[in-house]
Backbone bond lengths (Angstrom), bond angles and torsions (degrees), N, CA, C in turn:
res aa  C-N    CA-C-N  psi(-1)  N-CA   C-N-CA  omega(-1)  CA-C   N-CA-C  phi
1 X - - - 1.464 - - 1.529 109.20 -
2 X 1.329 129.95 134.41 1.639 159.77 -169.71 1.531 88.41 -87.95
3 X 1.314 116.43 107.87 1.205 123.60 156.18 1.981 123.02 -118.70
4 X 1.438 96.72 29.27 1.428 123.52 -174.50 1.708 101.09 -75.43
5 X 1.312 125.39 132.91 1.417 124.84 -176.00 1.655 99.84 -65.83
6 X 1.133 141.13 153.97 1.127 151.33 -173.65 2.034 98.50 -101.17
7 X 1.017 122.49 154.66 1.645 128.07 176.98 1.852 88.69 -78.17
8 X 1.350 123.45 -37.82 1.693 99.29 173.43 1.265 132.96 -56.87
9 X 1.153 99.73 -4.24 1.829 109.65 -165.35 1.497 116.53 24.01
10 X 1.549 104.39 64.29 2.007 101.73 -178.30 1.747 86.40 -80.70
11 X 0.979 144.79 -31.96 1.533 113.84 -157.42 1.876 76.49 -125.65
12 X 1.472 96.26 153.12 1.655 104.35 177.26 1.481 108.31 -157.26
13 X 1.623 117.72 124.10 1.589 107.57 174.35 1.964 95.22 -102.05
14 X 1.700 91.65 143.88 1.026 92.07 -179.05 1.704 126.09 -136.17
15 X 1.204 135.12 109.81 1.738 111.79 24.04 1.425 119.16 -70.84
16 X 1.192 121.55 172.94 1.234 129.10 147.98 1.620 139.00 -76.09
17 X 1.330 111.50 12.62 1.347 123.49 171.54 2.050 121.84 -172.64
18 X 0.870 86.80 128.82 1.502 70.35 176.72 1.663 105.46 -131.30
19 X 1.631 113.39 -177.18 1.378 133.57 -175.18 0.967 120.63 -138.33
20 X 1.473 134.27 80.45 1.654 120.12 -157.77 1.698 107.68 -108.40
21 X 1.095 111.50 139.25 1.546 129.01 -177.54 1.252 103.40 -89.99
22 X 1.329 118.57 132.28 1.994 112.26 150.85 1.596 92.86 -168.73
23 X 1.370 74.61 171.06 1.875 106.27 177.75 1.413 100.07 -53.85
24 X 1.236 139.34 157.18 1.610 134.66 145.50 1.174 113.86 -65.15
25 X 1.602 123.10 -34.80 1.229 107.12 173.07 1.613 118.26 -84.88
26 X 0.929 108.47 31.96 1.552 105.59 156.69 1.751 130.75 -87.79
27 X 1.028 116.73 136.24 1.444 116.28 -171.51 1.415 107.52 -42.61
28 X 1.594 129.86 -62.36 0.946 160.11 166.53 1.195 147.42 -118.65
29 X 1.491 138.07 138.65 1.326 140.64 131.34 1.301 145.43 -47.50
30 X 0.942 165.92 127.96 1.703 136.57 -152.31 1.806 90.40 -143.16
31 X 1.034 158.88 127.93 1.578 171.80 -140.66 1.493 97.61 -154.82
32 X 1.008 119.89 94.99 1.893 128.40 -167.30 1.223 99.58 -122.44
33 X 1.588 106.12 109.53 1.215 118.78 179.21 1.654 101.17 -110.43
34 X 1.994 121.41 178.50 0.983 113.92 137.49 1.380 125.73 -143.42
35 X 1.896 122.81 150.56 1.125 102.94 -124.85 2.213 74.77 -117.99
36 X 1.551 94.10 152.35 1.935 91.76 -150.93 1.679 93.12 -110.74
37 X 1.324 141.36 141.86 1.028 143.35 141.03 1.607 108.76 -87.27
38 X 1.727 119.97 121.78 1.107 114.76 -159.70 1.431 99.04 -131.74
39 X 1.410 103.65 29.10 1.980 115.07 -176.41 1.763 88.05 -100.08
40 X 1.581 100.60 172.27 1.296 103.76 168.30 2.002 104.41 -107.25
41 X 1.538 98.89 33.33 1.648 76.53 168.58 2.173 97.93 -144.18
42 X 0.861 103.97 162.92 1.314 106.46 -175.83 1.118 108.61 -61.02
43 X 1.761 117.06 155.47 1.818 119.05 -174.29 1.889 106.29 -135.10
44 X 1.095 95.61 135.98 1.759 84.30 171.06 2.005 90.14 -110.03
45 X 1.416 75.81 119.73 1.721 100.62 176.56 2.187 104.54 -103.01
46 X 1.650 84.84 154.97 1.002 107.61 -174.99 1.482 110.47 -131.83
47 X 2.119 122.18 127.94 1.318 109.30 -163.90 1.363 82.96 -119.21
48 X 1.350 108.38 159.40 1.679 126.76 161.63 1.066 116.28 -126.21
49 X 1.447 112.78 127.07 1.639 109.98 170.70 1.235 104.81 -103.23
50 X 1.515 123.96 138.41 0.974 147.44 148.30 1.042 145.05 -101.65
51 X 1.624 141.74 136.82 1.878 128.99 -143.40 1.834 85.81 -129.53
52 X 1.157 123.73 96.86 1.337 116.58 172.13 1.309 117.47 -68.85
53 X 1.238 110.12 -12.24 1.772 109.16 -159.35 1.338 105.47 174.58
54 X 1.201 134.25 108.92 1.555 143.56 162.86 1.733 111.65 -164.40
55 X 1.709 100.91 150.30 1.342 106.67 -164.79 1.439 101.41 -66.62
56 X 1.555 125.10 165.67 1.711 119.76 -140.00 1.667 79.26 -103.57
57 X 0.946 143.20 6.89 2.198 121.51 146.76 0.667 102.37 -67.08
58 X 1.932 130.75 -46.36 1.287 120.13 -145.82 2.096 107.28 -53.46
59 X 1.392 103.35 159.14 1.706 96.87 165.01 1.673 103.37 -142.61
60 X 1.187 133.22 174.30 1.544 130.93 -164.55 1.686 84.49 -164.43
61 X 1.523 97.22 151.91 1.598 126.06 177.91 1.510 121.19 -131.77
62 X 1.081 112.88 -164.02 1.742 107.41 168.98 1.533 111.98 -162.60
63 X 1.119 105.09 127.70 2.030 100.59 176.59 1.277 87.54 -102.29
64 X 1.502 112.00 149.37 1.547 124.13 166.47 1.679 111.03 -132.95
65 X 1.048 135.67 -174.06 1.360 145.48 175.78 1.462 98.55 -53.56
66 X 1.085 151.27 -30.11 1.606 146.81 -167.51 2.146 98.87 -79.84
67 X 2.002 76.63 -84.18 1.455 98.27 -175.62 1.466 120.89 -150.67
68 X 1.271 111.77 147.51 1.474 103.27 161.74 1.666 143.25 -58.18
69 X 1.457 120.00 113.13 1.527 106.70 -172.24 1.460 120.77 -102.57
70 X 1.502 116.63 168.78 1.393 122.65 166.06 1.600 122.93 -43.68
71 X 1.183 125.36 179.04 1.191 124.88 162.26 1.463 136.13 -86.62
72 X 1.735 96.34 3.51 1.544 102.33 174.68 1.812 109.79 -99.44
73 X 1.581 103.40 17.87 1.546 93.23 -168.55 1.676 95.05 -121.62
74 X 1.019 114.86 108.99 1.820 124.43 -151.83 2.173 79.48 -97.08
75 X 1.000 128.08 -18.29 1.768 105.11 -150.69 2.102 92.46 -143.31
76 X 1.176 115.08 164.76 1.526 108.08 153.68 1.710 84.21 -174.19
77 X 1.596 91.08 172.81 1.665 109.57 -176.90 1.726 100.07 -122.67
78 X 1.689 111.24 121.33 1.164 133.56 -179.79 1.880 125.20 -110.15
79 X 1.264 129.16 138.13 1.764 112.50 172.67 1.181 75.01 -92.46
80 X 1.580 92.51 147.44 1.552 123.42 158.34 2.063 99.24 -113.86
81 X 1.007 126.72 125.37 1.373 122.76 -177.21 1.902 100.70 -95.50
82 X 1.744 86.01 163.86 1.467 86.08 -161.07 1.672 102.36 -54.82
83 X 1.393 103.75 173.81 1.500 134.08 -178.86 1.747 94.28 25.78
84 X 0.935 121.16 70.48 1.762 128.96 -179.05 1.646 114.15 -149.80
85 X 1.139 101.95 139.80 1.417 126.16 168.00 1.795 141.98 -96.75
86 X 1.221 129.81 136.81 1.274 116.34 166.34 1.422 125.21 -160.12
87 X 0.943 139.15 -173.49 1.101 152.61 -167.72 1.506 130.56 -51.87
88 X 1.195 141.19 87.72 1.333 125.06 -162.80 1.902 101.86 -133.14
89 X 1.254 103.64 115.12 1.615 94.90 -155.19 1.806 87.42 -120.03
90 X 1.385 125.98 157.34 1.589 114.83 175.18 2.221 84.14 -125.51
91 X 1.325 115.09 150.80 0.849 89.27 -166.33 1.609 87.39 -141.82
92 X 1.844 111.73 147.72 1.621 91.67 -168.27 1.355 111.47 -145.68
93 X 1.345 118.22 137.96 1.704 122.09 -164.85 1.717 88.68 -118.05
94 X 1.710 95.21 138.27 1.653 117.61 -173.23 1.126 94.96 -112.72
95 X 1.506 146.93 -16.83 0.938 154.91 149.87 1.662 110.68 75.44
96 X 1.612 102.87 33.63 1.747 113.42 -174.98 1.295 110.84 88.84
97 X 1.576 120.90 -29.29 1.005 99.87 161.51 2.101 145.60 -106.67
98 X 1.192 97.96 132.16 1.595 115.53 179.00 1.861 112.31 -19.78
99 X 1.515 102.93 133.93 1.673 91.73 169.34 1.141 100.28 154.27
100 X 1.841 112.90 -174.99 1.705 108.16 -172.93 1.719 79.09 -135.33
101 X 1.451 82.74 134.92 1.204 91.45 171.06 2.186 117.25 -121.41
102 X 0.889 123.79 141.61 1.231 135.88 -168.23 1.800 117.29 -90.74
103 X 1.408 139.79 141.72 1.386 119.85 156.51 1.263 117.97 -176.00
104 X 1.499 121.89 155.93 1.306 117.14 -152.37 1.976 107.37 -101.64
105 X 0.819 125.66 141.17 1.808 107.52 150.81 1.317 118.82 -127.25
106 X 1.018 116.14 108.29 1.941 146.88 172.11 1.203 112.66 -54.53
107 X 0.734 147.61 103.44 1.438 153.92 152.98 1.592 133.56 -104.56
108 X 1.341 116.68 123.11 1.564 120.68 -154.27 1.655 110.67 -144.36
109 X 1.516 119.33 150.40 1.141 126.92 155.41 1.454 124.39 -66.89
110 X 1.235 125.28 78.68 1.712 116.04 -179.64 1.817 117.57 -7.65
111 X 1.756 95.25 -49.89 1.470 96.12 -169.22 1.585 95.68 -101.84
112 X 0.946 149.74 17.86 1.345 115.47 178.64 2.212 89.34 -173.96
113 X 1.759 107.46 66.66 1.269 137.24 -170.58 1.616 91.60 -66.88
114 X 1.361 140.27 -38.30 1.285 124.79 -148.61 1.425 111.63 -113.73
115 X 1.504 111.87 6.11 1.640 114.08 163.65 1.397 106.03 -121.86
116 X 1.685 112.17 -25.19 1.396 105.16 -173.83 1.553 135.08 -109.04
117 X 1.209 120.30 64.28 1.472 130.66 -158.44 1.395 105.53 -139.74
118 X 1.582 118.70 175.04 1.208 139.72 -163.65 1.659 108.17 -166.38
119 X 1.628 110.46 163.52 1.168 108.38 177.45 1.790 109.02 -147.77
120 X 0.875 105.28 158.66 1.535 111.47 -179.43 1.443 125.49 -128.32
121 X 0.826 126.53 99.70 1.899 124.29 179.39 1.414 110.69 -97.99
122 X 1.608 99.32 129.71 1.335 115.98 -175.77 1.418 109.56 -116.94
123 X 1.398 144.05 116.31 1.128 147.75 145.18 1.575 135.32 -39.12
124 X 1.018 166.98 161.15 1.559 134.61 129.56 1.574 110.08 -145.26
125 X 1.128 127.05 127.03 1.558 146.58 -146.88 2.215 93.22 -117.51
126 X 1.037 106.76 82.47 1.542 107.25 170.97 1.292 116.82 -107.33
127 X 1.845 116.11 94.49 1.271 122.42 175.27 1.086 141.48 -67.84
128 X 0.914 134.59 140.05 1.729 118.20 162.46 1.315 125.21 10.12
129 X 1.318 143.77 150.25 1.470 133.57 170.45 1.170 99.97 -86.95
130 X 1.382 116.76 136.90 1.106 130.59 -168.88 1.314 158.61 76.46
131 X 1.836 98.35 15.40 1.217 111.71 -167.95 1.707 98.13 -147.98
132 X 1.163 108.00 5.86 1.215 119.96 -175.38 1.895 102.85 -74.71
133 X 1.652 112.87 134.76 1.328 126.74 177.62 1.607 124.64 -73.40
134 X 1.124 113.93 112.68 1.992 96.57 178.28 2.010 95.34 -65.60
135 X 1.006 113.94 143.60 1.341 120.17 177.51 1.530 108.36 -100.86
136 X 1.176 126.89 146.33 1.367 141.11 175.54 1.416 117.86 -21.96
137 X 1.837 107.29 -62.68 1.258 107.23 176.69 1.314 114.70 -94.23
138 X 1.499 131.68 61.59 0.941 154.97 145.30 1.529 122.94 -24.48
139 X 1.277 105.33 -44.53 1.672 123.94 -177.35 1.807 108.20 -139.87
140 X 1.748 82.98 69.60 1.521 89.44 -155.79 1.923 79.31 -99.23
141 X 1.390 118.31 151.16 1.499 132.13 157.43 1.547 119.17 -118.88
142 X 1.694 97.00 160.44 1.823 125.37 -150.29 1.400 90.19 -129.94
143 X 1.189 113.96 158.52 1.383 106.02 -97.93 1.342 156.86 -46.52
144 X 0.856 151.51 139.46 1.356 136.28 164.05 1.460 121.41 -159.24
145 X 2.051 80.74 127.66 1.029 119.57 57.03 1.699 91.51 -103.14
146 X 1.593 96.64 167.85 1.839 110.56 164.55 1.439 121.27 -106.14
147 X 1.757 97.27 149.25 1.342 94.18 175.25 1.804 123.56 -84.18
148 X 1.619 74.30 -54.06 1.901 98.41 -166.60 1.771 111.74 -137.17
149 X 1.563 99.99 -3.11 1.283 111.79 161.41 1.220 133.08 -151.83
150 X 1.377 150.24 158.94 1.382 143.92 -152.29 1.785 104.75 -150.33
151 X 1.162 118.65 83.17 1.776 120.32 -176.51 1.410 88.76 -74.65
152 X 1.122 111.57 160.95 1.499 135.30 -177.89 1.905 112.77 -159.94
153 X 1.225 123.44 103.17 1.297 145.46 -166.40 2.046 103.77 -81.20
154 X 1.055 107.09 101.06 1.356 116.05 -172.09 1.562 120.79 -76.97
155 X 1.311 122.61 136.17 1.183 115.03 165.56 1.894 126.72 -92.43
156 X 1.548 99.50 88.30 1.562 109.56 -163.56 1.415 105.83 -27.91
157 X 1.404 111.87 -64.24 1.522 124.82 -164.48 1.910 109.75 -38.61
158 X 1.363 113.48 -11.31 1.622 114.08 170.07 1.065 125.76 -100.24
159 X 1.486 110.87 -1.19 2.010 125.18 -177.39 1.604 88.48 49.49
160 X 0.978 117.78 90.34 1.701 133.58 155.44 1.645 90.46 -50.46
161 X 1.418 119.96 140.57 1.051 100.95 142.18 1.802 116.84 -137.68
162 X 1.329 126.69 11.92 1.225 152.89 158.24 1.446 125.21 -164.02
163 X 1.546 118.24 148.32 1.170 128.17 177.59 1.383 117.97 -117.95
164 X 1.454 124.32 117.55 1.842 118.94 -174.43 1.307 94.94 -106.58
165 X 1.664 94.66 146.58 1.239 98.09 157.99 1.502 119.47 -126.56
166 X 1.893 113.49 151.79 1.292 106.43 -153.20 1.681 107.38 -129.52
167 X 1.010 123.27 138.89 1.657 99.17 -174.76 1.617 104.99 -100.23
168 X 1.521 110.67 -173.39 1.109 112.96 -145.32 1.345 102.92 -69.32
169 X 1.029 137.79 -5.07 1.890 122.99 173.43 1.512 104.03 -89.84
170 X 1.042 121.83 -8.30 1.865 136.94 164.17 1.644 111.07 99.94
171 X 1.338 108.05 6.16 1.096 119.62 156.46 1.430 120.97 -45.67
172 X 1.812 115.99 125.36 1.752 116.68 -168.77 1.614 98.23 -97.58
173 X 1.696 100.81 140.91 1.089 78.30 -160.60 1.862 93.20 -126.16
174 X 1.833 100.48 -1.83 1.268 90.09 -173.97 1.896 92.21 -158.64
175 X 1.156 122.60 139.32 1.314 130.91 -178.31 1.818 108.54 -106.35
176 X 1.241 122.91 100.94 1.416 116.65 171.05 1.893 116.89 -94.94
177 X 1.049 122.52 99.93 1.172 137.89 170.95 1.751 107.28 -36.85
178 X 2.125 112.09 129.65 0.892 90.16 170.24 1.302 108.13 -120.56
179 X 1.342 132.13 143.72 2.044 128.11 160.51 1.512 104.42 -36.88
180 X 1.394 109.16 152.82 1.156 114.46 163.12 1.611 112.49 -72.47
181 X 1.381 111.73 116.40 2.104 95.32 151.58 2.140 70.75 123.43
182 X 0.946 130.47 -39.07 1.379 123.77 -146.23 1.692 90.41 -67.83
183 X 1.548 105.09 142.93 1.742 126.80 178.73 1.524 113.86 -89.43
184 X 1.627 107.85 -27.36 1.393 93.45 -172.66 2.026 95.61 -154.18
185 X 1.051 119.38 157.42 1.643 124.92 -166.86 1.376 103.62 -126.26
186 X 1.335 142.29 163.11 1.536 136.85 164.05 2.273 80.29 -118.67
187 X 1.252 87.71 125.89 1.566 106.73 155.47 1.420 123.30 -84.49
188 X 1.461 144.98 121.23 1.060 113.29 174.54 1.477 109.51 -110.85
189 X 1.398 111.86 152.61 1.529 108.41 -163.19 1.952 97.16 -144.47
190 X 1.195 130.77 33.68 1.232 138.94 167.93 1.671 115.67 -58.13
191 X 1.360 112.82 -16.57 1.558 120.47 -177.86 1.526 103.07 -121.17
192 X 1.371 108.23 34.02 1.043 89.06 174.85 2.043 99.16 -119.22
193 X 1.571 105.09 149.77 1.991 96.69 169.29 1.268 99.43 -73.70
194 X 1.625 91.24 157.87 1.320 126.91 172.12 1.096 122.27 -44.49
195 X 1.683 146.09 100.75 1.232 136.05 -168.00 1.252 117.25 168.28
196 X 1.657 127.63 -163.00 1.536 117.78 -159.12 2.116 90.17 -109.01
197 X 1.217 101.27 113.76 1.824 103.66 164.89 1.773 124.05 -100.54
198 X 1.121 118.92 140.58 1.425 119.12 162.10 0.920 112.83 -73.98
199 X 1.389 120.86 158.75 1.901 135.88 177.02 1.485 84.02 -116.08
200 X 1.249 132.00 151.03 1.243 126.49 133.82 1.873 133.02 -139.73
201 X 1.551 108.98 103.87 0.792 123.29 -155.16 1.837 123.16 -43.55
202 X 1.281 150.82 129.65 1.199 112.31 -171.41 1.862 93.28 -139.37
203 X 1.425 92.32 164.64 1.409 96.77 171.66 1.415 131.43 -143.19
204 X 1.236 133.21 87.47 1.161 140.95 -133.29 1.295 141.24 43.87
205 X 1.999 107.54 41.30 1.336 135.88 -129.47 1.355 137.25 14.78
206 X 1.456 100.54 60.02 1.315 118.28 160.67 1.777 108.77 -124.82
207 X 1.367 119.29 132.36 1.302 108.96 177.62 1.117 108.06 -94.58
208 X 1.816 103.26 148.97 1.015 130.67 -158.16 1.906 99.29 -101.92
209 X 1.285 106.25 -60.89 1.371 144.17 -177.05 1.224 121.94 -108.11
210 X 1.710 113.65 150.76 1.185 103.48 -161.25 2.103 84.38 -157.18
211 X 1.076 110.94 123.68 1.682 118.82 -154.32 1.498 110.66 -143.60
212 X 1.757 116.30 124.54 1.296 97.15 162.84 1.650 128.58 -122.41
213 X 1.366 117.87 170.57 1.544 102.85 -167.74 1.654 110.33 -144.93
214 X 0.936 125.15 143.84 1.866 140.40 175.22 1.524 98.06 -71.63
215 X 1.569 117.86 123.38 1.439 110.97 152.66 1.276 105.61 -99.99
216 X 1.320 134.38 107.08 1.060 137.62 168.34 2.051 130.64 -53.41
């Protein structure tokens, strides 16, 4: 089976690779992609996870547009409807212990595998406790611009504990509550007009972060 991207790009995960940093003692990593049907007719897609390389505690999962699963469920079959997007997250526990771990996500047209697929490579770098770097894009966001959703990748080490968002006269126009400990949030912003919004990150109302984004 041809799992070579085609120059049509009907199915696309996006990005196509990532590098994620954390502590080992962190619960998790979270690698939040989203994965695009860019035909004008609906697709029943099929994902595979694959673990090329990680130390043997490590364990990894996957949320997709349905639901989030365990770590014994490596594959599932999803519709993606035409020109639509959703959720394709790889998600990874180091379980304390240190290491790089490697992994693939496959993605395919059941009926038509050899023009319509995509792939995703995920890295993950889990250091030592305590010496581990917050990286730049720390409070990095997916997509943008957005349509009907807005992921936002948290930097634990600040206890997020809400995110506003404000539009351009700085007017707030919406408060998203965060859990303690959580790495990454889905915003939803489907009611919102077309135009330029602030994020603003906060942490026990003090901001931390300060972010902007396209609602498309």
């Amino acid at each position: 089976m041809n799992f070579m991207m085609t120059r049509a790009q009907v199915l696309t995960i996006t990005p196509p690779s990532q590098q994620l940093q954390m502590d080992a003692s962190e619960y998790t990593s979270d690698a939040l992609a989203q994965i695009q049907n860019n035909s004008s007719v609906s697709r029943t897609i099929k994902w595979i996870r694959i673990e090329d390389e990680a130390p043997a505690p490590w364990y990894s999962s996957v949320c997709d547009i349905l639901n989030c699963y365990d770590s014994t469920k490596n594959s599932n079959i999803v519709t993606i409807g035409a020109n639509a997007q959703g959720l394709l997250s790889l998600n990874v526990y180091p379980t304390g212990i240190p290491g790089t771990g490697s992994y693939h996500l496959i993605a395919y047209d059941v009926n038509d595998s050899a023009n319509v697929n995509a792939t995703e490579v995920v890295t993950v770098v889990a250091s030592p406790t305590g010496i581990s770097n917050i990286s730049d894009d720390a409070f990095s966001i997916y997509p943008n611009p957005a349509k009907d959703v807005l992921y936002m990748h948290l930097d634990a080490s600040k206890h997020i504990t809400s995110v506003d968002i404000h539009n351009i006269v700085g007017a707030k126009l919406q408060t998203v509550p965060v859990q303690n400990g959580l790495k990454s949030i889905a915003i939803p912003v489907a009611d919102l007009k077309k135009g330029i919004y602030f994020l603003r990150v906060l942490s026990g109302g003090q901001e931390v972060a300060t972010m902007t984004f396209s609602k498309d």
